[in-house]
C-alpha positions in Angstrom: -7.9 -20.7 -18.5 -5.0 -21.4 -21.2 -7.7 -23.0 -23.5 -9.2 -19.8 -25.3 -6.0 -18.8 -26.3 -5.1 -21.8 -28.4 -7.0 -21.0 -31.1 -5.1 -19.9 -34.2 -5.8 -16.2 -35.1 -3.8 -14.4 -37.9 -5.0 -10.8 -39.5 -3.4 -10.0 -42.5 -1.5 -6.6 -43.1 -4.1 -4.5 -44.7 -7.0 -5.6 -42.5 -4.8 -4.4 -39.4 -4.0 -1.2 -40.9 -7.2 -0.1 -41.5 -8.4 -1.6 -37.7 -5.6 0.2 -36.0 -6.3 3.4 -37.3 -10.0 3.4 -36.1 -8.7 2.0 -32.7 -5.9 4.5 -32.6 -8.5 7.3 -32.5 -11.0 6.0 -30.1 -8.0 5.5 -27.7 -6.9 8.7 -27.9 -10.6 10.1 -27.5 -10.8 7.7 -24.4 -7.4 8.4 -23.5 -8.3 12.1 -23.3 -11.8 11.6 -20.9 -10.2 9.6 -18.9 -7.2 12.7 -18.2 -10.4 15.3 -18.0 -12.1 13.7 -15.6 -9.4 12.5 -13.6 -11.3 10.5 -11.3 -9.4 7.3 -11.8 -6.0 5.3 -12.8 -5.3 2.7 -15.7 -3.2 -0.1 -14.6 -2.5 -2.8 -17.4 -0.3 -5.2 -15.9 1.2 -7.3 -18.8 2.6 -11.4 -18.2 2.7 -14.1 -20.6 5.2 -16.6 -21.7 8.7 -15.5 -22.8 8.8 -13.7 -25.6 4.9 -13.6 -26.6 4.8 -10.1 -26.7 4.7 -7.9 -24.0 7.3 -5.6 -24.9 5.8 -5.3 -28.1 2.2 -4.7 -27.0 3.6 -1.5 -24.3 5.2 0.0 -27.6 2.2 0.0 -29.2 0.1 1.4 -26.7 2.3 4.2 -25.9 2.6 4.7 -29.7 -1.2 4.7 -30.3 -1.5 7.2 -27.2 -0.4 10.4 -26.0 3.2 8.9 -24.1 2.6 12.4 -21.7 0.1 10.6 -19.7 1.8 6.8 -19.5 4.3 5.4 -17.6 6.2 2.2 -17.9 6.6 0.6 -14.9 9.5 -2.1 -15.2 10.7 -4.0 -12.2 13.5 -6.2 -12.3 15.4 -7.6 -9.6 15.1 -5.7 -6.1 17.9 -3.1 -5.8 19.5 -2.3 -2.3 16.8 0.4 -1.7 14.2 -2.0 -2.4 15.5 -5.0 -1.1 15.3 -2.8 2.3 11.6 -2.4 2.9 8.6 -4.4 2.4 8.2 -6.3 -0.9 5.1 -4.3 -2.1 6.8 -0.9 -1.3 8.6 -0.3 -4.8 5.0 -1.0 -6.4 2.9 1.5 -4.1 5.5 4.3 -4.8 4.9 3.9 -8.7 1.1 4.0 -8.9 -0.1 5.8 -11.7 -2.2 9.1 -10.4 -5.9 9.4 -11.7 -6.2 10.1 -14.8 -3.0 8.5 -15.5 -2.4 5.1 -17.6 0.2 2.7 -16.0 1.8 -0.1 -17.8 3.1 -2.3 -15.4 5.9 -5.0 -16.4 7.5 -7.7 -13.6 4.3 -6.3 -11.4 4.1 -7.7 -8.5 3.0 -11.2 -9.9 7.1 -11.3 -11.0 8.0 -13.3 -7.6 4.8 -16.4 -7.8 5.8 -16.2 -11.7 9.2 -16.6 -12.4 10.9 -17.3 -9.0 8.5 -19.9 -7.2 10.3 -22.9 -5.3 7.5 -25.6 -5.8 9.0 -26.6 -2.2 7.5 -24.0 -0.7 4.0 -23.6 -1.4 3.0 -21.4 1.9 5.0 -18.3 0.6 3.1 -19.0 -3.0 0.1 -18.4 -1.1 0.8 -15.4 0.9 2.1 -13.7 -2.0 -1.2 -14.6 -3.7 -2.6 -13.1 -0.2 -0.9 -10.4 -0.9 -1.7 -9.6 -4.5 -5.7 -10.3 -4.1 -5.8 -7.5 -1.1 -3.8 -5.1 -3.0 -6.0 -5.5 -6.2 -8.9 -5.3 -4.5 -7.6 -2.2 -3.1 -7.0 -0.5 -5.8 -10.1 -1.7 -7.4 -12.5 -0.5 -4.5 -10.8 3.0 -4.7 -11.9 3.2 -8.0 -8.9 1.9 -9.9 -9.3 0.1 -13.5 -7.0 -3.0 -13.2 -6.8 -4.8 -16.9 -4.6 -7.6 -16.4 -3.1 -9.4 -19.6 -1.5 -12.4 -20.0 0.1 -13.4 -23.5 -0.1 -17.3 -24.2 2.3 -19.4 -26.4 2.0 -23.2 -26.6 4.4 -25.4 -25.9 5.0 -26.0 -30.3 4.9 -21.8 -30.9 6.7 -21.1 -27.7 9.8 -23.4 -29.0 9.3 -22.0 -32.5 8.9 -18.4 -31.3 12.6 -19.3 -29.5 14.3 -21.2 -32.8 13.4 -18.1 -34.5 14.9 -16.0 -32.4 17.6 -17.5 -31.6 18.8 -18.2 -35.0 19.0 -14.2 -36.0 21.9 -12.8 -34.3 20.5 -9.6 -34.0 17.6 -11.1 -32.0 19.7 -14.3 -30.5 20.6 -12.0 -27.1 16.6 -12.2 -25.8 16.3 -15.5 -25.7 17.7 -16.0 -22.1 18.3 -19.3 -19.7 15.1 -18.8 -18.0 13.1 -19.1 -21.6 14.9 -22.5 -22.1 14.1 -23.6 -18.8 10.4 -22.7 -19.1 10.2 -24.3 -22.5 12.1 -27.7 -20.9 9.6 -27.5 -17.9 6.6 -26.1 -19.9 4.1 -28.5 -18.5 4.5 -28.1 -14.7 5.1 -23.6 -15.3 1.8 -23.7 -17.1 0.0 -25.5 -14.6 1.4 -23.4 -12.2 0.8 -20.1 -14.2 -2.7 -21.3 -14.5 -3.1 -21.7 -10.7 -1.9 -18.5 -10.2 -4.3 -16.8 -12.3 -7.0 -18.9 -11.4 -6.7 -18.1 -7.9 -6.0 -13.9 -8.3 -8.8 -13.9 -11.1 -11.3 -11.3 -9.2 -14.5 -9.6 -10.9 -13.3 -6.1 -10.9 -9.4 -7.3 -11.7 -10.0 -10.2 -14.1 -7.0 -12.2 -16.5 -7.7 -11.7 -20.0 -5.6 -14.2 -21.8 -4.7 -13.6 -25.1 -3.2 -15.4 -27.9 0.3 -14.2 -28.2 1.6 -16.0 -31.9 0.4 -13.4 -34.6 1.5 -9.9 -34.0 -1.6 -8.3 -35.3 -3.9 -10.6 -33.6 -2.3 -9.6 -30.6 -1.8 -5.8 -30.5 -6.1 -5.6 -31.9 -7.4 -7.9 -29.1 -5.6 -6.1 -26.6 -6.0 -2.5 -27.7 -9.7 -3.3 -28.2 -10.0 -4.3 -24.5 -8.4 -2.0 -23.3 -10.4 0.8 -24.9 -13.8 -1.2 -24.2 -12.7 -0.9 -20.5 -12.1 2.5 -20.4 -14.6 3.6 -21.8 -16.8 1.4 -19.5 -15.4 2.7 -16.5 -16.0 6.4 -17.7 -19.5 5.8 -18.6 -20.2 4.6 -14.8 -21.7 7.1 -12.5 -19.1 9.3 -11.3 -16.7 7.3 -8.5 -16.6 10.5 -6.1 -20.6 10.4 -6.6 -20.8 7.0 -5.1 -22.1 6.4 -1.8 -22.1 2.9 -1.4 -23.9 1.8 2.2 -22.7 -0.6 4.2 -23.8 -2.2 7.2 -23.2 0.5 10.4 -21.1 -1.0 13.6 -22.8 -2.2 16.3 -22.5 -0.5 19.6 -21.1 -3.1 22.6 -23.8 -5.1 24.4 -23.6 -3.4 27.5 -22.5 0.2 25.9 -19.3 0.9 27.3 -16.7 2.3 25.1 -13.4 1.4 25.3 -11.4 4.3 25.8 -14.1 5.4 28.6 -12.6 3.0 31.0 -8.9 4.1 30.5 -7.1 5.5 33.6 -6.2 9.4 32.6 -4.3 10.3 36.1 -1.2 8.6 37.5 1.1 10.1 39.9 4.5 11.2 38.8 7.1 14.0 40.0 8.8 16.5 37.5 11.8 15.2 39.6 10.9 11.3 39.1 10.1 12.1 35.4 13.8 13.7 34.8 15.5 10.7 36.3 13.8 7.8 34.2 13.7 9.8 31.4 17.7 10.1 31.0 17.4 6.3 31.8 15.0 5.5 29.0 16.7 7.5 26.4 20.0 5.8 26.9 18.1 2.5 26.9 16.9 3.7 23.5 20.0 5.4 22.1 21.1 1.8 23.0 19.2 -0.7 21.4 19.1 1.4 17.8 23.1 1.1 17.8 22.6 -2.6 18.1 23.7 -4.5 15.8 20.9 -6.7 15.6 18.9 -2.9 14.5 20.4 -3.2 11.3 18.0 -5.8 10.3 15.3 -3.6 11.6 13.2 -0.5 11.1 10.7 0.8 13.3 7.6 3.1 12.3 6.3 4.7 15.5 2.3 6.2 15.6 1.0 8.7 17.6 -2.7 9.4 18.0 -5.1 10.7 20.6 -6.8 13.7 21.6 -5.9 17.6 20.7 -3.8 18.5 23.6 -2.6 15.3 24.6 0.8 15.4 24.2 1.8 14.1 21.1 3.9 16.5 20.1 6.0 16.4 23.8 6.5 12.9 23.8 7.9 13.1 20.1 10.5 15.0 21.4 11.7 13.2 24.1 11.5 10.0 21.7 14.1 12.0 19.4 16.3 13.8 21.6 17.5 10.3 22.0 18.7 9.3 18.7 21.0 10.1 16.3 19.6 12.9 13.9 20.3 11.3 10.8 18.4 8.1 11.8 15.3 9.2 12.1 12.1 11.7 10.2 9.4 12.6 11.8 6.1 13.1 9.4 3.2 15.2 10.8 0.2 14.3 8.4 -2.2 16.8 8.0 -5.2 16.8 4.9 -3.6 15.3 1.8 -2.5 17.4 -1.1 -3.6 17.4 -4.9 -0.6 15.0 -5.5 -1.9 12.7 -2.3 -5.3 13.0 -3.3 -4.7 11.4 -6.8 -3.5 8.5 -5.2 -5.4 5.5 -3.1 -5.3 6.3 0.4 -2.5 4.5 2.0 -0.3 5.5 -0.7 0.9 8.6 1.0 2.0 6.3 4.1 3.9 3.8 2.3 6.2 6.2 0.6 7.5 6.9 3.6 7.9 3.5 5.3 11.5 3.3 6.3 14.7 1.6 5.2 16.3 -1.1 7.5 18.0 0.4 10.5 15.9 3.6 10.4 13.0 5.0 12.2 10.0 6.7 10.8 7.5 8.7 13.7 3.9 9.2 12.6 2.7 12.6 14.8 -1.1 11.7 13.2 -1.2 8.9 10.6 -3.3 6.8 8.0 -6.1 6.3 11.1 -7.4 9.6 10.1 -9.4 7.2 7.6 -11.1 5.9 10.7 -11.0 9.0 12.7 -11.2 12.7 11.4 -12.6 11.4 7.5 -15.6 9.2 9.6 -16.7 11.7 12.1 -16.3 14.8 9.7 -17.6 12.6 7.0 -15.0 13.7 4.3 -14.8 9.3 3.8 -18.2 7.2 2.6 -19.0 4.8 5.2 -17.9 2.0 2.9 -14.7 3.4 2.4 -13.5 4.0 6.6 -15.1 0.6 7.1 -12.8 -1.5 4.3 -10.3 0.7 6.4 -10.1 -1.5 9.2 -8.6 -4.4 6.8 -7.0 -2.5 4.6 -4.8 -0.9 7.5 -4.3 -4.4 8.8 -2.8 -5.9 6.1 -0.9 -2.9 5.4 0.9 -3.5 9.0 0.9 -7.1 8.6 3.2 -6.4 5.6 5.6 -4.5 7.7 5.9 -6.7 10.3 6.6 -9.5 7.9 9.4 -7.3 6.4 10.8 -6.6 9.8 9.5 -3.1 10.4 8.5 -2.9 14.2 5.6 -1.1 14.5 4.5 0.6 17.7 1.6 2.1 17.9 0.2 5.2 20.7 -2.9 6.5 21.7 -2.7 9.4 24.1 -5.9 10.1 26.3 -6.7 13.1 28.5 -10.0 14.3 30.5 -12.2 16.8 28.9 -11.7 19.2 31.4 -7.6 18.4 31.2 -7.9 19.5 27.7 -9.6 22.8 28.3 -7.3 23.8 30.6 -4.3 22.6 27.6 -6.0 25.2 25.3 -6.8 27.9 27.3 -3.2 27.9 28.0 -2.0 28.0 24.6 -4.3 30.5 24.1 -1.9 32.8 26.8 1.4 31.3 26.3 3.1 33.1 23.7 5.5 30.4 22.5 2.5 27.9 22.5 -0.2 29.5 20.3 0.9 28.1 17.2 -0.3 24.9 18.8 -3.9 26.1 18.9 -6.3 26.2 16.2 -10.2 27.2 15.2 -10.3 23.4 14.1 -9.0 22.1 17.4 -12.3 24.2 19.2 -14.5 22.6 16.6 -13.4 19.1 17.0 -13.8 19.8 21.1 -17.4 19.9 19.8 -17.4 16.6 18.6 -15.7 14.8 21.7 -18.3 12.1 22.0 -18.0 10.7 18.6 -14.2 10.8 18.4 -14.3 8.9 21.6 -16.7 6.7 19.9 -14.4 6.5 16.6 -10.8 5.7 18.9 -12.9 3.2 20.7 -13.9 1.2 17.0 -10.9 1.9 15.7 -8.7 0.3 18.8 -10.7 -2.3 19.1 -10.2 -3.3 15.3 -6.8 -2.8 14.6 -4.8 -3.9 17.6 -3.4 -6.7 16.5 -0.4 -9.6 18.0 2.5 -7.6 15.4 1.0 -3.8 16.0 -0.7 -3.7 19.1 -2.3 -0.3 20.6 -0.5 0.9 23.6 -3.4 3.1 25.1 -2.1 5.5 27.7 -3.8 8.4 30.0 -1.8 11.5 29.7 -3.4 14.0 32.0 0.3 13.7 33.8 2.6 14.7 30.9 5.0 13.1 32.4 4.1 9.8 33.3 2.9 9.6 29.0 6.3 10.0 28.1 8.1 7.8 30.1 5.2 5.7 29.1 6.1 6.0 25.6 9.7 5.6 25.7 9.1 2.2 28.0 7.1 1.0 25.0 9.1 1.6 22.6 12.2 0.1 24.1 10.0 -3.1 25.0 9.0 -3.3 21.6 12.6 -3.7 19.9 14.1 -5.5 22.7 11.0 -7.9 22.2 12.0 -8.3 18.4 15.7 -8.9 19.4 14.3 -11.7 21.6 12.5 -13.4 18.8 13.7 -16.8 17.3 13.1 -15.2 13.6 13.8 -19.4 12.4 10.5 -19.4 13.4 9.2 -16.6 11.8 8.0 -16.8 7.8 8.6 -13.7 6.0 6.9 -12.5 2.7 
């Protein structure tokens, strides 16, 4: 992949003048469709060798641009806040929105990069894992991903250094790690070369670029850039798109799942009181642990309107400390949410280590409400499935325990629910015209819960499915689930567990 950029290319002074002014202005004039049609991102990651560029490149292009609209994204070194959650949740939080350009430094190719241990290929590869999934991601939502990398050879790389290093005004960026990659140049470029190899997609491609002449450089990769762009804008409009995809196939014998799960169970308002104080101790317990503080747990609650979300919440957080926990209700996404992929509004809130976040509704809605009302494309709820897979994988690999409730009641149990909150003063808020309207569609969001279980109850975020026509029974339910669940994590050898 190195190959192409070995070539010598050098543009003299007043052939780049006169280039970058022309390019200047078509940037801008892409630069500004891109921001009026807001229908998509710009993220230019930027790698190479030490000191072929890159800083030099994201000057330029914020120079040649309107800087109102760009961001530099620049990770170093995890801080304490980072270090705390998943790996990937520092780069989610700094997407750029549509209509936005990102210019993304230590991305999150910074780790295979710079910091691999050739001991230990397997976490190489699950961070390749990793990066392919989130690219592709991005890229189905509509995202343009221009990935560079800035080549030196082994000769110019040491020459770039010398240089460098021999002007004491420049002498501080040449650091231990350049030296070490210049000393070890052969195995880091066949590594760098298997890394892009293997995260080189069709919609996210490298494009490798000669890094030596500064002229060279800063016209090859403006010119892509703006050839992408303007590409991507001359597409047919992203929200336009309906791409089909091949529909789910009902089960053999047409059951659905959730049609065979037991809705009534006997239990006393009496019998309820006394396990609950039980339970909540239990809990209260185990998230004063120490063992907790290398911990965080993200708790989901779904089901049917009128099932008792909302109760069992409550009982969930009257036993815990107050400053420990945040509840999130998700309802439809907001301009700011909107101009973002989908999961991005989850991930921001994905919590520290000893902390616990509750979901009351949660990124199934892709599966759920956005299918049967169809505000999502077919193709889009069905890369859902994977894409929310992954996206708990990743927590569970950074130890976030993830527990995960569907509450079920009868039809008739939930008329009865809403014609109550129809006549109960302190309960109306709780019903709604769009609660009546979904009522409508009970057969398909039975049909949607049953897909969705199915697909996304996995060994590390399995669905605890549980009938809620007694109240009481689901939220001792709940709280027996969510004790199991942490206790289970105690329990675990984690020498045997390989974290991301």
């Amino acid at each position: 992949m190195f190959e192409s950029a070995e070539l010598g290319h050098e543009i003299d002074k007043a052939t780049y003048r006169q280039q970058e002014a022309e390019l200047r202005e078509a940037l801008l004039a892409a630069q500004l469709a891109l921001k009026q049609r807001s229908e998509f991102p710009v993220i230019i990651v930027l790698a190479g060798m030490p000191s072929a560029g890159k800083g030099e490149i994201a000057n330029l292009l914020t120079e040649w641009m309107d800087p109102r609209h760009i961001s530099t994204l620049a990770f170093d070194a995890s801080n304490d806040e980072e270090a705390a959650r998943p790996p990937f949740w520092r780069f989610w939080r700094a997407l750029p929105p549509k209509g936005n350009i990102g210019i993304v430094f230590g991305s999150w190719y910074a780790d295979p990069l710079w910091h691999w241990n050739r001991k230990d290929s397997v976490q190489v590869e699950r961070r390749i894992e990793r990066i392919v999934r989130l690219e592709k991601l991005l890229t189905d939502d509509g995202a343009l991903v221009l990935k560079f990398w800035l080549h030196l050879s082994k000769d110019r790389l040491k020459k770039r250094l010398k240089q460098l290093a021999a002007d004491p005004r420049t002498a501080w960026r040449v650091t231990k790690d350049d030296k070490r990659v210049l000393k070890e140049y052969d195995g880091h470029s066949a590594h760098y070369q298997y890394l892009l190899t293997h995260t080189n997609q069709a919609d996210s491609a490298w494009r490798v670029v000669e890094g030596w002449d500064a002229n060279y450089r800063a016209l090859s990769v403006g010119r892509q850039v703006l050839e992408a762009i303007q590409h991507h804008l001359a597409r047919e409009s992203v929200r336009q798109r309906r791409i089909e995809a091949a529909p789910l196939q009902p089960s053999i014998d047409g059951v659905r799942l959730l049609d065979t799960l037991k809705l009534g169970h006997a239990l006393t308002k009496d019998a309820h009181k006394a396990k609950l104080e039980l339970l909540q101790g239990r809990l209260n317990g185990l998230v004063r642990d120490p063992r907790f503080a290398k911990h965080a747990v993200v708790a989901v609650f779904e089901g049917m309107d009128a099932a008792g979300k909302g109760g069992a919440i409550r009982r969930v957080t009257a036993a815990l400390d107050a400053r420990q926990y945040r509840v999130v209700p998700i309802a439809a996404p907001s301009d700011e949410e909107r101009a973002q992929p989908y999961l991005w509004r989850f991930w921001r809130h994905v919590p520290a280590r000893g902390r616990l976040v509750i979901f009351d509704r949660s990124w199934y809605g892709r599966v759920l409400v956005e299918r049967v009302e169809g505000f999502a494309a077919q193709a889009e709820w069905l890369r859902a499935y994977t894409e929310i897979n992954d996206f708990e994988a990743q927590l569970d690999d950074a130890g976030v325990i993830v527990v995960k409730f569907w509450l079920a009641v009868s039809k008739d149990e939930q008329l009865a629910r809403f014609k109550e909150r129809e006549v109960v003063e302190w309960k109306r808020f709780k019903i709604t015209d769009e609660d009546w309207r979904n009522r409508e569609k009970w057969d398909d969001y039975i049909a949607a819960g049953s897909d969705m279980i199915e697909r996304t109850s996995t060994p590390f975020a399995p669905w605890h499915l549980i009938g809620a026509n007694n109240k009481y029974h689901a939220r001792i339910q709940v709280l027996e689930a969510l004790c199991d669940a942490i206790e289970s994590r105690f329990q675990q050898k984690t020498s045997g567990k390989q974290k991301d």
